[in-house]
C-alpha positions in Angstrom: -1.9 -26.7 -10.5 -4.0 -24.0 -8.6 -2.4 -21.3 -6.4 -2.3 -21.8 -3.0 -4.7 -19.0 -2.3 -8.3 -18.4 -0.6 -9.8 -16.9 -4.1 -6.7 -15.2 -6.2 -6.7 -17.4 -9.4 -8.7 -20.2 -7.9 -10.7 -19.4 -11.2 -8.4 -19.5 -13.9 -8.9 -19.6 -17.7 -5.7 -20.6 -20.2 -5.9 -18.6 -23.9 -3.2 -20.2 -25.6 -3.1 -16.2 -27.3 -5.8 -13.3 -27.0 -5.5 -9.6 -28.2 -5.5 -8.5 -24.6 -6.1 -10.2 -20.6 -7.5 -7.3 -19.4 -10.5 -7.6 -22.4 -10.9 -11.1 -22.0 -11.2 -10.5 -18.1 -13.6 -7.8 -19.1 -16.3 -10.1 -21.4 -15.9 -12.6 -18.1 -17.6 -9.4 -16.5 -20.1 -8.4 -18.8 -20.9 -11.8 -19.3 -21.4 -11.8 -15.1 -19.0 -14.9 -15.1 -16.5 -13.8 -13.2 -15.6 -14.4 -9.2 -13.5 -12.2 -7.1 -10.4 -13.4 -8.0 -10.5 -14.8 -11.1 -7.4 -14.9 -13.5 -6.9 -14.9 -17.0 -3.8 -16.0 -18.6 -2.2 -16.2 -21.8 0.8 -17.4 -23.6 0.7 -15.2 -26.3 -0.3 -11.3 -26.0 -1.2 -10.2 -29.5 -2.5 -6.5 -28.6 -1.5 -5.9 -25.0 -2.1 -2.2 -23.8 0.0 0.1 -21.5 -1.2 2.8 -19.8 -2.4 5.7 -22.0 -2.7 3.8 -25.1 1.0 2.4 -25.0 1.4 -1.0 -26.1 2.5 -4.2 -24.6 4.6 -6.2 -26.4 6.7 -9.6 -25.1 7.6 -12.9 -26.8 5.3 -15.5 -26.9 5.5 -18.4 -24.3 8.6 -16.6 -22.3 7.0 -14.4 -20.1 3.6 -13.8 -17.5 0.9 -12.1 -19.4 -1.8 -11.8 -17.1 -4.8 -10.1 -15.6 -7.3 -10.5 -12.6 -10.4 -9.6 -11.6 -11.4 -8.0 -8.1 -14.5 -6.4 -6.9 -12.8 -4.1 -3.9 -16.0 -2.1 -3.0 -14.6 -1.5 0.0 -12.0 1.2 -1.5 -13.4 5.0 -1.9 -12.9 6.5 -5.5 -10.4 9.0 -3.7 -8.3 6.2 -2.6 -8.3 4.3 -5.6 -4.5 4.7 -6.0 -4.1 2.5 -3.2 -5.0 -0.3 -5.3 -2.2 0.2 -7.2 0.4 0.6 -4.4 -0.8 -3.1 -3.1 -0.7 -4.7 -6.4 2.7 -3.0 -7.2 3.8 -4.4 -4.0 2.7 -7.8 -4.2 5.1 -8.1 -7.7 7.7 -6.6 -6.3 7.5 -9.2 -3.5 7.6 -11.6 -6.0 10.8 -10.0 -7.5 12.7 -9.8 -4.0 12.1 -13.3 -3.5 13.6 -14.5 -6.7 16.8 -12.5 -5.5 16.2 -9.4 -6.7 16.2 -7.1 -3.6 16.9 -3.8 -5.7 13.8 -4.0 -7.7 11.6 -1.0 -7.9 8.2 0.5 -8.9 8.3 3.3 -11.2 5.9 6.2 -10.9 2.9 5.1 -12.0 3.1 1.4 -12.9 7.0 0.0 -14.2 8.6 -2.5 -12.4 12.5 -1.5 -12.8 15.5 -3.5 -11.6 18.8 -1.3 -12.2 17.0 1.7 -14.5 16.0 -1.2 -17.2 11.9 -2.3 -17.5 11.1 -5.9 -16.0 7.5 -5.3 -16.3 4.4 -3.3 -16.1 1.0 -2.9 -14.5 -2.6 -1.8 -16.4 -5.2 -1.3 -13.4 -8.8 -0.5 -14.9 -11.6 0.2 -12.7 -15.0 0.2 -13.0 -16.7 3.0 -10.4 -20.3 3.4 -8.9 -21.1 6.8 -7.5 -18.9 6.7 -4.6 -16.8 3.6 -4.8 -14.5 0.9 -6.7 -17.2 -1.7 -8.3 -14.8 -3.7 -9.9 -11.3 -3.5 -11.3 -9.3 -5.5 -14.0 -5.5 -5.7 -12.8 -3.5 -6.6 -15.7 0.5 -7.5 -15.1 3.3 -8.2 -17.5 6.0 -9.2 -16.6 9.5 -10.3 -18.6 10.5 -13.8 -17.1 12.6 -15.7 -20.1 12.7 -13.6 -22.7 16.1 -12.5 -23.5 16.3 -10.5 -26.8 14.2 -7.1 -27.0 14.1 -4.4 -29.1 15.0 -1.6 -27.1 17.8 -1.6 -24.7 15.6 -0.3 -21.5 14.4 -3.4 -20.8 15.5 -6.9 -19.2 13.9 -9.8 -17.6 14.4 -12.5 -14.5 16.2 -14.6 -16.8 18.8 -11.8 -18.2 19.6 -10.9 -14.4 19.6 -14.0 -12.8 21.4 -15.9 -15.8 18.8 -19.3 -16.1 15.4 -19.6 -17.0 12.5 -20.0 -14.5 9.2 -22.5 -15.0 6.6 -20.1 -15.9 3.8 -22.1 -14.3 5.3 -21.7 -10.4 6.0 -18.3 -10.8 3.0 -17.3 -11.9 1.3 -19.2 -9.0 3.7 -17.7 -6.6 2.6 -13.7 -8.1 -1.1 -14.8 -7.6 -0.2 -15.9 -4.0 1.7 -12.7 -3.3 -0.6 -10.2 -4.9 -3.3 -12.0 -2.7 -1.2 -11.3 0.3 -1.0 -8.1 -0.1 -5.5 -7.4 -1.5 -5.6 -8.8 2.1 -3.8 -6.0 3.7 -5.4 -3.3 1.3 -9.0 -4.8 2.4 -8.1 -5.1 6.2 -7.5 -1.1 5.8 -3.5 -1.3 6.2 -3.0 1.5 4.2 -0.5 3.4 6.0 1.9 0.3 5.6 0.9 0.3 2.2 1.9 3.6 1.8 4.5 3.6 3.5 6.2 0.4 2.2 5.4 1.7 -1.5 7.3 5.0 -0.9 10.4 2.8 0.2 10.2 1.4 -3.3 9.7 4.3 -5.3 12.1 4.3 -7.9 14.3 8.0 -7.2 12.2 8.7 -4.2 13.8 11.6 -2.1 17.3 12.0 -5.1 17.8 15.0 -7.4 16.9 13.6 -11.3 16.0 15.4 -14.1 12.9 15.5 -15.6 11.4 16.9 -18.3 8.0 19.0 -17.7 6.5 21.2 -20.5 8.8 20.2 -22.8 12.3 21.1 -20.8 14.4 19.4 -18.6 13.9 20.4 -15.1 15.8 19.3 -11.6 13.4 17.6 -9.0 13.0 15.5 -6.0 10.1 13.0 -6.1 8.7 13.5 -2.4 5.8 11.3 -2.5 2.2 10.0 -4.2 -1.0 11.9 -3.2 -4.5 10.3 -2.5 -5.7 10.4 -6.3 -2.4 8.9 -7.2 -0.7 12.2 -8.7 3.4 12.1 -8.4 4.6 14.7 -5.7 8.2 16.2 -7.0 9.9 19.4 -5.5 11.1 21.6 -8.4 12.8 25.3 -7.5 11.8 24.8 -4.2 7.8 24.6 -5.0 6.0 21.4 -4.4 4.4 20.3 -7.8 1.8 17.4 -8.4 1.6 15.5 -11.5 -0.8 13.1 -13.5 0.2 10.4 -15.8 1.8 11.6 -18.5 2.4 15.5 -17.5 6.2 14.3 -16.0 8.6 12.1 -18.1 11.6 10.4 -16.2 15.0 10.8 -18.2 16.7 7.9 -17.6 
């Protein structure tokens, strides 16, 4: 069964395994075989990548391993990171209605419930010379797996105490995440934002940190137009790129 959606997933190919979605999605590219919309799916991630070279790594057959394809050439370069805010949003959506109303996003692309991991995003874009020409949204997320080898990590099933049918979720994230490209495209980015800030895992609460090596005190006070995480330290106003802040959790 299809999603009910206007073009998210109405393409869809099955891999039983791959090395990686977001490759696959990109030979469907190269290969100029690919609509707006279309999804590729597999049971079995063999070489999944996180962001900045971080791997991806879930059971086979127990969780949503996933990636789309959209062509938002309506989105400036500059604004790129509102890509991410919508797509975060549309998972988190997902998670709320499944009962989990304390689910978060994580600075730049974790999906937390209660400080442990539920899943992750891996946006890659493709740019022209001034805007978005196509983007690969990759999503995993940890639905019945149970056992994992770090302790900062849980999935639907560990919270919710049962098993969910893998097929019907997924459907259901396609439906959302199209839900919420709609808004992006119809320019609603101030609710983007503004909804995405209200999600922000530690938005607007003292944490530590750890910048340059040390641990620092700082207040995460929002997410700038190229995506860089706004955090008052000392009383100065600091902006950060992936991988310059580390949360200590």
């Amino acid at each position: 069964m299809l999603p009910n959606t206007l073009f998210m997933g109405q393409q869809l190919y099955f891999l039983p395994a791959c090395p990686s979605t977001n490759s696959e999605a990109q030979q469907l590219l190269i290969k100029n075989e690919a609509t707006e919309g279309c999804a590729v799916v597999t049971a079995h991630q063999t070489a999944g990548r996180g962001q900045r070279g971080n791997t991806w790594e879930a059971e086979p057959g127990k969780n949503i391993t996933l990636s789309v394809i959209l062509k938002p050439k309506f989105l400036a370069i500059k604004h790129q990171f509102y890509l991410n805010m919508a797509v975060s949003l549309g998972v988190l959506d997902l998670l709320r209605e499944l009962g989990l109303k304390n689910a978060q996003v994580k600075w730049p692309n974790d999906l937390f419930f209660e400080d442990k991991k539920l899943g992750g995003i891996l946006i890659e874009n493709a740019l022209n010379s001034l805007t978005l020409q196509h983007s690969i949204v990759g999503i995993g997320l940890n639905v019945n797996q149970l056992a994992f080898g770090y302790t900062t990590a849980t999935s639907l099933a560990k919270v919710l105490g049962y098993t969910l049918d893998l097929e019907q979720v997924t459907n259901r994230l396609l439906e959302l995440l199209e839900k919420r490209y709609l808004e992006l495209r119809n320019d609603k980015t101030a609710k983007l934002k503004y909804e995405y800030l209200q999600a922000l895992y530690r938005y607007q609460e003292q944490h530590t940190y750890r910048v340059d090596n040390r641990p620092v005190m700082g207040q995460i006070l929002g997410v700038d137009e190229e995506g860089r995480l706004a955090v008052e330290i000392e009383g100065e106003l600091r902006y950060f790129g992936f991988k310059e802040i580390a949360f200590v959790i």
